[in-house]
N, C-alpha and C positions, 0 to 999 in steps of 0.2 A: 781442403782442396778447392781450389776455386775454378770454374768452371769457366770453360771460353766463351768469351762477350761475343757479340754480335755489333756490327757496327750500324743496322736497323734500331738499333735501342739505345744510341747515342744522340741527344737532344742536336735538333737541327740547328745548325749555325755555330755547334759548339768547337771549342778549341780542346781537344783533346794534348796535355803537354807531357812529356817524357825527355828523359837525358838520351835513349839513343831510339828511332824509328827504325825499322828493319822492316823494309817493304818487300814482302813474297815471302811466301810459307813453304817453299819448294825443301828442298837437301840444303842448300845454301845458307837462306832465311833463317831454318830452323836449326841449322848449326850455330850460327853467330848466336842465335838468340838462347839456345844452350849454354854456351860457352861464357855468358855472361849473366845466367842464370844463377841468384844466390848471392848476388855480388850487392854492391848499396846503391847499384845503377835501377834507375826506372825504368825497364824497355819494353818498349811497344809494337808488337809484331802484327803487321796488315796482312790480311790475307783477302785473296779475291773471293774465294769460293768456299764451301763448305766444308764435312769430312766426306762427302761420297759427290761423286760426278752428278752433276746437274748442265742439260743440253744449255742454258740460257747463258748461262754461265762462260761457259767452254765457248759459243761462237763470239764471246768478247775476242777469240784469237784468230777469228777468222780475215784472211786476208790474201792475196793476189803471189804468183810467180811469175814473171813476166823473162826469167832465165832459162836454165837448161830447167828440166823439170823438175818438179820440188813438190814437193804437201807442205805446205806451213800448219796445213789447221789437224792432220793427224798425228802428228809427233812431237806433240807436248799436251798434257792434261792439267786443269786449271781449277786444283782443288786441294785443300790441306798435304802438303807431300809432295803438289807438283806433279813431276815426271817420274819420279821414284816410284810411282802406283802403278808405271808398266815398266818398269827398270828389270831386265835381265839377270843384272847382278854381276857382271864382267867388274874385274878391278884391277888394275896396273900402273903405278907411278909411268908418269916421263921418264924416259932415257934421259943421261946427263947432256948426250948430243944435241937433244928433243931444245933443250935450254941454249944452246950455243949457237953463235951466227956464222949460216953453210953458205959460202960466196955464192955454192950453184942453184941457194934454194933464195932465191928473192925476198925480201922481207921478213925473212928468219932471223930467231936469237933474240931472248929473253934478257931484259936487263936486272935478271937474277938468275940462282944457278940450282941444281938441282940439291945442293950440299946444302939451302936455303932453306928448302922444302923437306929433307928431310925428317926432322925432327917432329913435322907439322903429319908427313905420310904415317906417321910410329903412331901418332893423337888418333887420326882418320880411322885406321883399320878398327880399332875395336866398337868404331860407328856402326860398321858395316856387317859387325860377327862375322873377323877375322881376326885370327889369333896375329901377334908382333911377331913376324917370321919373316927373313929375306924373301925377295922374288927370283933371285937368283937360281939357274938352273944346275948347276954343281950342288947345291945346298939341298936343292930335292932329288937329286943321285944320290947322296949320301944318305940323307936321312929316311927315303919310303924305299924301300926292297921291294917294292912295285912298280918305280919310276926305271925306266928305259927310254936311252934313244936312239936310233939308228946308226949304224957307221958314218954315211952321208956325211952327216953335221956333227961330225966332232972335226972337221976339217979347218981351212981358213977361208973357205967364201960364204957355208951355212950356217947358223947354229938354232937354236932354239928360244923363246924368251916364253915365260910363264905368265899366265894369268891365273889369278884366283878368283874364286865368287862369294860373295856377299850370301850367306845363310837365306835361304825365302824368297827373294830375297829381303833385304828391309824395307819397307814402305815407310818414309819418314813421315808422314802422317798418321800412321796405326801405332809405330813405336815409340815415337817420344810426345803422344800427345801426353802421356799424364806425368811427362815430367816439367813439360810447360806448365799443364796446371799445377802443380806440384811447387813452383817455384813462385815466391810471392812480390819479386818484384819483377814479373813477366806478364802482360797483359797480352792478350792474342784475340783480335777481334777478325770475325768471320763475314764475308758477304762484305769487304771494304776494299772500293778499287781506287789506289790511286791513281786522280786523271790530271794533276798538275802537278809539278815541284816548283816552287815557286822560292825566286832569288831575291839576293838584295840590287839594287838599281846597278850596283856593277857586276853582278853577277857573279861577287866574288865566296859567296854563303847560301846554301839555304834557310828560308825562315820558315818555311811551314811546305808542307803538301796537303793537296787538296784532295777528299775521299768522297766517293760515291757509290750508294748502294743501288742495284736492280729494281728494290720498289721505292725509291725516289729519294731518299735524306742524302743529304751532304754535310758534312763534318770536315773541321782542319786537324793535323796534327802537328804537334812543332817540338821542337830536339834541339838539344843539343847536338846528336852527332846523327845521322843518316847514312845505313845500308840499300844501297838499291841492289833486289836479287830475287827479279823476276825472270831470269831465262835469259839465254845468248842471243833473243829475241826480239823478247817484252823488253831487257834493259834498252836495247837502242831506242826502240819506238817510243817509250818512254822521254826519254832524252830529249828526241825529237820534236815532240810532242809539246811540251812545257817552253813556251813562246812569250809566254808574258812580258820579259824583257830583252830577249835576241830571237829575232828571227829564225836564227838557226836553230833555235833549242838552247838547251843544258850544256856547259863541259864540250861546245862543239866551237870551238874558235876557229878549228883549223879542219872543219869540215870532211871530219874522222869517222865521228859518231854514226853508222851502220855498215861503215865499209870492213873489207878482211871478212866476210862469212865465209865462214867455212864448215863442212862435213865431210866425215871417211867417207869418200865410196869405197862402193863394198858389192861381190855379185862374184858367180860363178866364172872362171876363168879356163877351165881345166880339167882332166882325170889324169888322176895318175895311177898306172898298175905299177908295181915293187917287183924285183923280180927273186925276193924272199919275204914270208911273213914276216908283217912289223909288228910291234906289240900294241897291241889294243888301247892300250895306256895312253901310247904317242899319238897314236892314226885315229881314227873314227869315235872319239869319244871325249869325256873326263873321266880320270877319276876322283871322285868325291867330288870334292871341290875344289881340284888342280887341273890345271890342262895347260899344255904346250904349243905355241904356235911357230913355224917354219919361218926365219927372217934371214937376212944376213949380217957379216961382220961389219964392224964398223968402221975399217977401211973399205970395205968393198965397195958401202953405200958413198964414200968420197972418192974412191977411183973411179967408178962409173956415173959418180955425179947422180945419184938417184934419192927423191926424198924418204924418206922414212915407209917401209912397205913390209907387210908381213902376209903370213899366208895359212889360213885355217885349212884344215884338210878332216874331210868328213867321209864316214862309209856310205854309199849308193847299194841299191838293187845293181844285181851282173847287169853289166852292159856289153850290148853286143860292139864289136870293133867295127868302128866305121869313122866316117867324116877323113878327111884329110891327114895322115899320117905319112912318115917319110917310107919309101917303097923297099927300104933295108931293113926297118924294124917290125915289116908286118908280118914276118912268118916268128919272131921271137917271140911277139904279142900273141901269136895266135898259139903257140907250143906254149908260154909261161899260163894262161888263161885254161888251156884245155888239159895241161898236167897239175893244174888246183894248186899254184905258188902263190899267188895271190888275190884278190880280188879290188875291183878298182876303189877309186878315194876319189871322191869330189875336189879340187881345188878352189879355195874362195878367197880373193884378195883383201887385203885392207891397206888401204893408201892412203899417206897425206898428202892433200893438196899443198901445193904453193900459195901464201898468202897473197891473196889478188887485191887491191884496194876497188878495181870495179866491181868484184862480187859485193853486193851490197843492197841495204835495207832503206825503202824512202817509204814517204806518207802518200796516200792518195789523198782524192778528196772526198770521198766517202767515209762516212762517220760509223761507229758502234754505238748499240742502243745507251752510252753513259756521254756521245759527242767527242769519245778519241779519234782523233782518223786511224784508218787502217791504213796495213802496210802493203807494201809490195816486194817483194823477196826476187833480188833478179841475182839469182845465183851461176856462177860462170866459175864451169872445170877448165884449167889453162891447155893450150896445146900441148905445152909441155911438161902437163904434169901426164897424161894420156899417151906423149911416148915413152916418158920415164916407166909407168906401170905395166908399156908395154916389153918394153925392156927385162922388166924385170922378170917377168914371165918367161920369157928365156931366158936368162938368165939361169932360173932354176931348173928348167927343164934341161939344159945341158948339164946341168951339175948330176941329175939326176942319169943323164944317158950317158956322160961319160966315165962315170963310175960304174955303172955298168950294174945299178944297182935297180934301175927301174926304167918305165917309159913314161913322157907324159904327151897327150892329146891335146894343145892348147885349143880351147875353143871359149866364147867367141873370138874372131880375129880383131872383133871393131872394139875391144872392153874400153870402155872409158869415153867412148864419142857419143855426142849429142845424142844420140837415138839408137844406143845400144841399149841391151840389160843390165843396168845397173842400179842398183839402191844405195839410199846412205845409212848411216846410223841411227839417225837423229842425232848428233849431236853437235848440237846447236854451238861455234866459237869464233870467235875473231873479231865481233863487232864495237866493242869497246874495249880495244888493244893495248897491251900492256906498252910503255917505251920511257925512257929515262929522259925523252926528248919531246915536249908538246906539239910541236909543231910534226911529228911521229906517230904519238900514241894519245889516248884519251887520259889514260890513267897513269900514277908514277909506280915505281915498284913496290909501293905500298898499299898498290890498288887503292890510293886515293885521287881521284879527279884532277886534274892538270888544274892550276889557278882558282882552286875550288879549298876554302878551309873547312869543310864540315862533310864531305861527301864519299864516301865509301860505294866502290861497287866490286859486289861477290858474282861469282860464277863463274863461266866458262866466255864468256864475252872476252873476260882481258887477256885469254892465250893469243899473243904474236903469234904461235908456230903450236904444232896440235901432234907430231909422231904419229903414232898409231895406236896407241892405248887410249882408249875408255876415259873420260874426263870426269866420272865421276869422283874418284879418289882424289886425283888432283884438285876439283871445285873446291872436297873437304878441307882439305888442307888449308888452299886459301882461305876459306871462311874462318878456318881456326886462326888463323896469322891475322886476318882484318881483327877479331874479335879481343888477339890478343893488344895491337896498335888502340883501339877504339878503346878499352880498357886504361890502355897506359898513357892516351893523351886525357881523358879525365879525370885522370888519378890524381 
């Protein structure tokens, strides 16, 4: 078994060479470099950080919001594994729609389809210790005699869509380090940041990137093929960053490279009382490792023109009845509550934003202790993605009261506005955009770099358009497909 190198104990000035670099140890990184693990290819995995979190390390990510408000430097960790070391464990493919171009969602639609992807989703799951099982919500009616869902949503404006979760969940630094060591033509060297990628004079190849460690060495590595798959983040700043022959950076002709960020907001919206017990199953919980969340059909989301929106529903402490409710349903609320029919559910949204090309990632001019500039994150929720979600909130809440099945409290009224309560996911996407058109998108449907022959990039950066599921299954995916391309162009 051979042990991970350290990139402090590579002679300074030396040229480290390999057929493929795979820069970032994160979920992504550590996919590709699996996937091609065993194989007669030499590859070389950078990683910035160690196995376990080190402060010095970690404010290499430290950087500015200059947008609606954002943490850049708490939602992502910068060590073997990545982000998967505080990963939930939420998994959900794209919707096929998630892929397809919605007139009323602006710079939506993938120039690939989800029929692409799936073959890559079936590879993904058993990363994640998930058994090869539809996500479909009919599939888990049938097969658990525990699975229920309400009358509501078996109609035509609600339904349901399922999430599963990742066993632990997996920390891709805990679990597949010893199959990288394990694999003899995988070098994984720790404590190595790359702070250049460095072109040929047209900028049409790279020839090496430049690494740097915390306590002082510098090292080059050079490839034949290169993965960049440090974060929905790190790749732009990245990009940006490596100037040595264009101004603009890397792969940025067309002045792409950090724009489209996007994240789910996410935040309390709502209670809702039932005006029958729901089953514990569907409402206030998981089971095991299944759960259910509230969305609609997929006309509804094209008749009222609303981007991709779901809606988690969680059990509360009794609440007492108050705030703003309509002056017809306060004596129902207060009979349904005091004769023990129900008890209230938290409503919590999840939204995709609208790809905005000014939500977006620039350099300042302040540097990190290795001389990267740091970044500035000016993140911007559209108007109109804030009355879509507001929308939608009624939306369900009618469904809900005129069925006569329940009441909901929307609160707050402002969800989605600059200075409301709302959180994101983290999940970091949009920055180097998927589009079968360069002067569109950074990368082609191969996720490889526009006008770029050697340059791959993994992650959630190349989603054009993001639904509402969890990006991590989807990243997998794509790292398996770049992994299988990288493969088949050096074959």
């Amino acid at each position: 078994m051979t042990q991970l190198k350290n990139g402090n104990s590579v002679s300074r000035g030396e040229t480290v060479t390999a057929d493929v670099c795979v820069i970032g140890g994160g979920a992504a990184g550590i996919t590709v470099a699996r996937a091609l693990a065993n194989s007669n290819l030499h590859v070389v995995l950078l990683e910035s950080g160690t196995t376990t979190f080190e402060a010095p390390t970690q404010d290499l990510y430290s950087g500015t919001s200059s947008g609606d408000s954002y943490d850049v430097n708490a939602s992502r960790l910068r060590f073997l594994g990545g982000s998967t070391n505080h990963w939930a464990g939420w998994c959900r493919p794209l919707d096929p729609t998630d892929f397809e171009a919605r007139p009323w969602v602006r710079n939506s639609g993938w120039p690939i389809t989800r029929r692409d992807l799936d073959p890559y989703y079936a590879r993904a799951l058993p990363l994640v210790d998930i058994a090869v099982e539809p996500f479909d919500r009919d599939y888990w009616l049938k097969t658990r005699s525990d699975a229920r869902v309400i009358p509501l949503l078996e109609n035509d404006v609600m339904t349901t869509a399922v999430f599963r979760f990742s066993q632990g969940p997996v920390h891709f630094g805990d679990r597949f380090r010893k199959d990288l060591e394990r694999a003899p033509n995988v070098d994984v060297y720790l404590e190595s940041n790359v702070v250049n990628i460095a072109t040929t004079k047209d900028a049409a190849s790279v020839t090496h990137v430049d690494v740097a460690t915390l306590k002082g060495n510098r090292f080059k590595v050079s490839a034949r093929e290169y993965v960049l798959a440090l974060g929905g983040i790190e790749n732009a700043r990245m990009l940006l960053a490596s100037q040595d022959v264009r101004a603009t950076g890397v792969a940025n002709d067309h002045d792409l490279v950090g724009r489209y960020f996007m994240d789910h907001p996410e935040g309390h919206v709502g209670v809702l009382l039932l005006s029958g017990q729901a089953p514990d199953n569907f409402l206030g919980g998981r089971i095991d490792l299944l759960r259910t969340v509230v969305t609609f059909n997929t006309k509804v989301f094209e008749r009222e023109q609303m981007n991709a929106i779901a809606f988690v529903v969680g059990t509360t402490e009794p609440l007492a009845v108050k705030g703003k409710i309509d002056s017809r349903d306060v004596a129902a609320v207060l009979q349904a509550i005091e004769g023990g029919a129900s008890i209230p559910y938290e409503l919590y949204l999840r939204g995709e934003p609208e790809p905005n090309p000014d939500s977006r990632i620039t350099l300042t001019n302040k540097l990190d202790a290795l001389g990267v500039p740091r970044l500035d994150l000016r993140w911007q929720l559209g108007p109109d993605d804030r009355a879509r979600y507001r929308h939608a909130i009624e939306l369900l809440a009618k469904q809900f009261g005129s069925k006569g099945v329940g009441w909901v409290r929307i609160e707050p009224a402002d969800f989605g506005q600059p200075k409301s309560d709302v959180f994101y996911g983290a999940h970091h996407m949009g920055t180097t955009r998927m589009h079968a058109d360069p002067r569109k998108g950074v990368v082609d449907a191969q996720c490889r770099a526009h006008g770029m022959s050697n340059l791959s990039i993994a992650g959630s950066s190349v989603f054009p358009a993001v639904g509402f599921s969890n990006p991590t299954l989807t990243i997998l995916a794509l790292a398996l497909r770049i992994a299988d391309n990288v493969r088949a162009t050096l074959a």
